[in-house]
N, C-alpha and C positions, 0 to 999 in steps of 0.2 A: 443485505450483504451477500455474497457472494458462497453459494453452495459446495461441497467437495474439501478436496487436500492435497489434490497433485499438487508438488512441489511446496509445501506448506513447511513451516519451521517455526516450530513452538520457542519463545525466548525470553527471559525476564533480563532485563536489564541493567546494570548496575551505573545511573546515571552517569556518575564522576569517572566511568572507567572506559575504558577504548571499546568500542562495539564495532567488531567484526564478525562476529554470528552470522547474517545476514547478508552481506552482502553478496551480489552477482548471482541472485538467484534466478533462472533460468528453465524454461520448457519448450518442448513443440503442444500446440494442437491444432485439431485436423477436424473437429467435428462440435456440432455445438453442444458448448459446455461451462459452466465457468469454474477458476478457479483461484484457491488462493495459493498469490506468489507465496508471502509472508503471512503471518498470522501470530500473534499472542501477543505480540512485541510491547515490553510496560519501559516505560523508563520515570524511573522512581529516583529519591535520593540513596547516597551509599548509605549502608547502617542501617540500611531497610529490607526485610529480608521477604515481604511479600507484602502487594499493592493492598491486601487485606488490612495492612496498620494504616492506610491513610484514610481520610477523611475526605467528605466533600465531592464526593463524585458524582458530577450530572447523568439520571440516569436514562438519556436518550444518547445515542451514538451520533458523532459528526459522518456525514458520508458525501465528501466531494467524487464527482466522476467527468470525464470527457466521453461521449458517444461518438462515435465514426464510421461510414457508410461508404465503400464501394462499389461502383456498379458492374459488376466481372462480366466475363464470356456467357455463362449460360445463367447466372440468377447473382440478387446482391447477397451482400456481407456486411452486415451489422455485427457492430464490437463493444463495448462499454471497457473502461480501465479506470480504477478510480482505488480512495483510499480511505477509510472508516476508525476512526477510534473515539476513546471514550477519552473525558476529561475532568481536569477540575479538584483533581484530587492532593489532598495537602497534609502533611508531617509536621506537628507539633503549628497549625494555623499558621505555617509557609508553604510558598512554593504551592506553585500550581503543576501539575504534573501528567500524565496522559497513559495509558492502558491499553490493554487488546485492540495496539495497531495493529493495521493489518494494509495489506496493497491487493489488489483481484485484478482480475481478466475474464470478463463475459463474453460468450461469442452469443450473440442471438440468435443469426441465422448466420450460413455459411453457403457459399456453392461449391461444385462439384471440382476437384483439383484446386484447391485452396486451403490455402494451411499457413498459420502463423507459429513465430520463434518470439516469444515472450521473454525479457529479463528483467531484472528490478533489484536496484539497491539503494539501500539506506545508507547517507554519512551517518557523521557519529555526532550523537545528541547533540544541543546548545542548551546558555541556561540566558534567556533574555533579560531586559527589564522587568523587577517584581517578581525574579523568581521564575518567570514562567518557562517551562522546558519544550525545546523546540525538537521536533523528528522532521527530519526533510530526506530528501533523495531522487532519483531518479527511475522512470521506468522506458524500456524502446521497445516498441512494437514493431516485426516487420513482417508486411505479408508475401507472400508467397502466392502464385499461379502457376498451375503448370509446371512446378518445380524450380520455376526462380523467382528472385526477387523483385516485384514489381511497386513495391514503395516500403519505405520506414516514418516512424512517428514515434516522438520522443517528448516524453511530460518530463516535468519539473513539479515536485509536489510538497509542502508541508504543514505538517500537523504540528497543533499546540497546544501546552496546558491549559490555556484560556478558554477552547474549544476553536478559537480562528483558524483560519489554514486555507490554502488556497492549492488547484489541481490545475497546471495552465498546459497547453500544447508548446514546444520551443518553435 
C-alpha cells in the first residue's frame, strides 16, 4: 500500500447515511512519490460505532491497481493508481462489510518537467445481494509536460464486503 499522507482524509462511515466526506479529493505531484488520496474509509452498518464490534475480518488486504507508462522528452514515467481495503467483517453474523479503504497514487519514476493533477472520489456506499456493502467511485489522472496537458486517464473502481472489486481504465 501506498506510503505518505498528502491529501489523505481519515473517515469512518455511517453506512445507511449519505457519505460526502470524501469526495473530490485532489493534488499536484511533481516528483516521485506516492500517496494517499483517501484513507481509513470503513463503512459499517448504523448503530455501529466502531469497525472494532464486528466480526469476521479477513486479515490480508484486497489491493487492485492499474500501472501506466509514458515515454516523455527526456526519460519515462511510471505511475501505479490503485485501491486497497480490508473485508469481511460482520454485525450480529450479517452483512459483510469492508474497512480501511483507501485510493493511492504511486509515481515510480518521473522525468524532468512532468507533473501530475490527481483526484478521486467515492459515491455513496450500496448494500448488494447478502448484505454485502459496496464502495465504488472514480479516480482521473492527468499528466502534464512542460506545463500542459498532454493526456488524462480515468479508472472506475469498486470494493466490496465480500473482498471482490475490480480497478478498470474507462
Amino acid at each position: 500500500m501506498a506510503e505518505g499522507g498528502k491529501g489523505a482524509v481519515s473517515v469512518n462511515v455511517d453506512f445507511k447515511d449519505v457519505w460526502s466526506a470524501v469526495h473530490d479529493v485532489g493534488d499536484w505531484y511533481s516528483s516521485e512519490a506516492s500517496s494517499n488520496l483517501v484513507s481509513n474509509a470503513f463503512v459499517i452498518p448504523k448503530g455501529v460505532s466502531s469497525p472494532n464490534e464486528l466480526t469476521g475480518w479477513h486479515g490480508d488486504a484486497r489491493n487492485l491497481y492499474q500501472s501506466n507508462t509514458w515515454s516523455g522528452t527526456l526519460s519515462d514515467t511510471r505511475i501505479k493508481t490503485g485501491a486497497t481495503w480490508y473485508f469481511g467483517g460482520q454485525h450480529g453474523g450479517q452483512g459483510r462489510y469492508l474497512g480501511n479503504a483507501g485510493v493511492y497514487f504511486v509515481i515510480d519514476e518521473i522525468g524532468s518537467f512532468e507533473k501530475f493533477y490527481v483526484d478521486a472520489a467515492f459515491d455513496n456506499p450500496l448494500t448488494l445481494d447478502g448484505g454485502v456493502a459496496q464502495l465504488s467511485g472514480q479516480v482521473t489522472v492527468r499528466y502534464y509536460e512542460w506545463g500542459s496537458l498532454s493526456s488524462q486517464i480515468r479508472y472506475q473502481f469498486a470494493m466490496r464486503g465480500d473482498g471482490s472489486g475490480n480497478f478498470y481504465r474507462l
